[in-house]
C-alpha positions in Angstrom: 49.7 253.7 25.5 48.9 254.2 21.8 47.6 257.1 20.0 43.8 256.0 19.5 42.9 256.8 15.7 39.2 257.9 14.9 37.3 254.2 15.3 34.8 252.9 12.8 32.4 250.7 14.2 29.3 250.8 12.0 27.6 247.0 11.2 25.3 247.2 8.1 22.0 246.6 10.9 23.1 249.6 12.5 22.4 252.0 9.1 19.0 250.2 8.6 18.4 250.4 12.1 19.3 254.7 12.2 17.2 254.7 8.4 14.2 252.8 10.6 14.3 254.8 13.7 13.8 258.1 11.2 10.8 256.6 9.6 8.9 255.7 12.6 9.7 258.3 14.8 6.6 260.6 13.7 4.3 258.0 15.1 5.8 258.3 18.4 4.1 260.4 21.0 7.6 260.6 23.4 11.1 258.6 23.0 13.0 257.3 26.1 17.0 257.3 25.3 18.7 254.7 28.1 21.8 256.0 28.9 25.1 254.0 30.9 25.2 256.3 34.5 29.0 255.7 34.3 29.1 257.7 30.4 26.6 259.5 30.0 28.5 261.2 27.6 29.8 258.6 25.5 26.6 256.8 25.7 24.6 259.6 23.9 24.6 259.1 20.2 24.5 262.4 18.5 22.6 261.1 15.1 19.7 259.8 17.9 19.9 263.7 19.5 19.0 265.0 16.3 16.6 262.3 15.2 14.2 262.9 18.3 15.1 266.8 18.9 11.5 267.5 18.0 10.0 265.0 20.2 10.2 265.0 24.2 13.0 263.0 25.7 13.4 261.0 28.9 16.9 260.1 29.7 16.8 257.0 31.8 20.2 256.8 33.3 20.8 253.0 33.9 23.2 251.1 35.8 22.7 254.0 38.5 24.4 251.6 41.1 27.5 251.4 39.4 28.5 255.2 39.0 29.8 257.9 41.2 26.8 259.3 42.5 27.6 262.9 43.4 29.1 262.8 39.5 26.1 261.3 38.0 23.9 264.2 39.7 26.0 266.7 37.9 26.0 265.0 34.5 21.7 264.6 34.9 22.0 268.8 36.1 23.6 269.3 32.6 20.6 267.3 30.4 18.0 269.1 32.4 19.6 272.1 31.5 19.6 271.3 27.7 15.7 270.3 27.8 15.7 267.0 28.8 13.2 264.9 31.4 15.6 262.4 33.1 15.6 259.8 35.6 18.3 257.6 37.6 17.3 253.6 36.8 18.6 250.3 37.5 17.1 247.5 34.8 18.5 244.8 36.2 17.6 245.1 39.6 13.8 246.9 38.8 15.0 250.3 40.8 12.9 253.5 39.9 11.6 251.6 36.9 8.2 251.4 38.6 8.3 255.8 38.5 8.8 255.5 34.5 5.2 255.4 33.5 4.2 258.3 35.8 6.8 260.7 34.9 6.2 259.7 30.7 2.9 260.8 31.9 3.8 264.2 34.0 5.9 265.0 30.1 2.7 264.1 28.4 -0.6 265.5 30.6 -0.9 268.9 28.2 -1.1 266.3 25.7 -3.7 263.7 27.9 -6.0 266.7 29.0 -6.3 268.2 25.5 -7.6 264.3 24.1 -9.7 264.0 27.5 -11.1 267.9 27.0 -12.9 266.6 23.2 -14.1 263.2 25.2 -11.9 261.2 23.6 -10.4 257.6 24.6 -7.1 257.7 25.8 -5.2 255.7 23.3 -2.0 253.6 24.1 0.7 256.3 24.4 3.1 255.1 21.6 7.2 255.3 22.6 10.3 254.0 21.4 13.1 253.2 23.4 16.8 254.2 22.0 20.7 253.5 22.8 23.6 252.0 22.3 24.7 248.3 22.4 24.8 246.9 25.5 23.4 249.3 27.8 20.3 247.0 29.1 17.3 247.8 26.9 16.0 244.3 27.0 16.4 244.7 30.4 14.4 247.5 30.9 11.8 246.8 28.7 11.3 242.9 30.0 10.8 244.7 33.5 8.9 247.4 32.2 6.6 244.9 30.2 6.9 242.0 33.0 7.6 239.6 30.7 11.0 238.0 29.1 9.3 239.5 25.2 13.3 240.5 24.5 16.5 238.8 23.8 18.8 239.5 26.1 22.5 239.0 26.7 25.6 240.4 27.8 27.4 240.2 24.1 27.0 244.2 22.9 24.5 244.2 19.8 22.0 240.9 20.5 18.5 242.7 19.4 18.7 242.9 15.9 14.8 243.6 15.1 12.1 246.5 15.8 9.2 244.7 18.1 6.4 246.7 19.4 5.9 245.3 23.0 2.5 246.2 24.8 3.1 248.0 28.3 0.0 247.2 30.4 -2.7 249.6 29.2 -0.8 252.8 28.4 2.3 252.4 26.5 3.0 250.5 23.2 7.0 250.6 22.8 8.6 249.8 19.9 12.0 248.5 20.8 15.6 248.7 18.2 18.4 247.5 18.0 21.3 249.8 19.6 23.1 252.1 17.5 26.3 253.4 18.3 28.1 256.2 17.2 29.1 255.7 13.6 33.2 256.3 14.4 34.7 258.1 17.6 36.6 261.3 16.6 37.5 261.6 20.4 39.3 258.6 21.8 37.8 259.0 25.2 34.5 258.1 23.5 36.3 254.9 22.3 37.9 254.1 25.7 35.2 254.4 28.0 33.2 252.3 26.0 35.4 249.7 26.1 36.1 250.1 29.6 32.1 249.3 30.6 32.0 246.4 28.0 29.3 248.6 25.3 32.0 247.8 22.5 33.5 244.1 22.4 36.8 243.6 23.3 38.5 242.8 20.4 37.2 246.3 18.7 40.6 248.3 21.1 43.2 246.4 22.3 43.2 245.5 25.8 46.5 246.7 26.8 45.8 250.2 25.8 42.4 250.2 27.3 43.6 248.8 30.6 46.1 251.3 30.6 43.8 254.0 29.8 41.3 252.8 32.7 44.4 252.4 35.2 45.8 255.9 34.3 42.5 258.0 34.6 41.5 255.4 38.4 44.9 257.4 39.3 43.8 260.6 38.5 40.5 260.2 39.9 40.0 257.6 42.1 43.1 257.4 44.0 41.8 256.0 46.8 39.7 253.5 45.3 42.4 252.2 43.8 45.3 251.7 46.3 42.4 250.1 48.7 41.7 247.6 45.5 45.0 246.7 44.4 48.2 249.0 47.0 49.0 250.7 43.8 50.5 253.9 44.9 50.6 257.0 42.8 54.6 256.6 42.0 53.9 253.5 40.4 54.0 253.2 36.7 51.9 251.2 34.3 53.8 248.0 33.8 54.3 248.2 38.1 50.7 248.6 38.2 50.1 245.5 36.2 52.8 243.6 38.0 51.3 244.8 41.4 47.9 243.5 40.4 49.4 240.1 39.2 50.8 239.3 42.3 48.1 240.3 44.4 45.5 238.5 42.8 47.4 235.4 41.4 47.9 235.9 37.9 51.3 234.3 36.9 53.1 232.2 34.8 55.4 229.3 35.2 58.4 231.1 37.0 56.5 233.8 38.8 56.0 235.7 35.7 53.0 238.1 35.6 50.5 237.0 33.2 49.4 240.1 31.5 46.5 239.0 29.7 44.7 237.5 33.2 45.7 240.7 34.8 43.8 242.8 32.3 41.1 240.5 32.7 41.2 241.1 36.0 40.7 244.9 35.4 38.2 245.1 33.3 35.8 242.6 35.2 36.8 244.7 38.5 35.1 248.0 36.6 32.5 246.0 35.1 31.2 244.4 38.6 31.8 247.3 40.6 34.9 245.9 42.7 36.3 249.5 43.0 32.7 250.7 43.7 30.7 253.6 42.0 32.8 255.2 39.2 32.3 258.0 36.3 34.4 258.0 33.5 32.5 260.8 31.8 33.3 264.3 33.5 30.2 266.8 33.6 32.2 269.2 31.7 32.3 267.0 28.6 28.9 267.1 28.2 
């Protein structure tokens, strides 16, 4: 496997989008940051920690399904500890998004009961919804707001625009694109993103991020992996590869494996939870 250099991966929309979020992040009365359960780490953008460090923060850990639940409950110990409200989601199927509203709500009621103490009307809480490509914020939002209001899509980067959305009675949230890091200094950052799809393909090249995903499955997730695929720990990368070929069928004329399919193969195993739950960010990098 390569050495994996510092990545830039900064599209123009991405500075306006950072530039944007600065501006209209004093109207906001909390920010919700939607995190990947599987990298919670890599997931994070720092510039968005120190954008809303004045403001309170949920952490809506999505795609709760698809991680390695006893790691996820460390990783959400660690934000707690550092300040932060969090909850376990899953956009796509609606679970725990329904417990949103009431725990924005339990952050805000020294807020509510100071308006409701002077007899005002409890205006529309205003919030903003933050995180990388890719990570389901249309998702979350079309479910929180009960309506299709968002573009979604599975290609990383598809909202482009701010949109306020009305949320029933209580929340106005003003939706971004996702902003990723501007360049990885730590190549785990780079792999792990590719490995759950939040950067496109083409940004690492597959080889080394299937062999990163294959070497650390080995390390961690032994098990997971010989039940999968019969790759033993002896084996080495290209055995690996070939072992997978053959057992799922992806050759060439002459019985020769057809690494491309194979990697293929990989990454869509990850991605659709084949191998089931996994964390590829360790609690202690956080």
């Amino acid at each position: 496997m390569s050495q994996t250099k510092q990545i830039q991966w900064f599209p123009g929309h991405m500075f306006k989008s950072l530039r944007e979020i600065r501006e209209k992040i004093k109207l906001m009365d909390i920010v919700m940051i939607l995190l990947d359960s599987r990298l919670p780490y890599a997931s994070m953008n720092p510039e968005i920690m120190k954008i809303t460090q004045h403001k309170p923060v949920i952490l809506l850990f999505n795609k709760m399904d698809l991680a390695d639940g006893e790691i996820l409950a460390l990783s959400e110990k660690k934000y707690q500890e550092m300040g932060y409200y969090t909850l376990k989601i899953d956009a796509q199927s609606g679970k725990n998004v329904d417990k949103i509203h009431q725990l924005a709500r339990d952050v805000l009621k020294d807020k509510i009961q100071k308006e409701e103490s002077k007899g005002l009307k409890i205006r529309p809480f205003r919030t903003m919804i933050l995180g990388i490509p890719n990570v389901g914020k249309s998702t979350l939002i079309n479910q929180l707001s009960k309506s299709s209001a968002t573009k979604t899509g599975n290609t990383p980067g598809v909202t482009k625009a701010q949109q306020w959305i009305k949320l029933g009675d209580t929340f106005e949230m003003l939706d971004t694109p996702g902003v990723l890091w501007p360049k990885f200094t730590d190549p785990k950052v780079g792999y792990h993103l590719a490995i759950t799809g939040a950067i496109k393909d083409r940004i690492l090249p597959e080889d080394d991020v299937c062999h990163y995903a294959l070497d650390f499955l080995k390390t961690y997730y032994p098990k997971k992996l010989y039940q999968r695929y019969q790759i033993t720990e002896a084996m080495d990368y290209v055995s690996m590869l070939d072992q997978i070929g053959k057992l799922r069928g992806a050759l060439l004329k002459g019985a020769e494996v057809d690494y491309d399919r194979v990697y293929q193969i990989i990454l869509t195993d990850i991605r659709g939870k084949q191998l089931g739950g996994l964390s590829f960010d360790r609690p202690e990098t956080l």
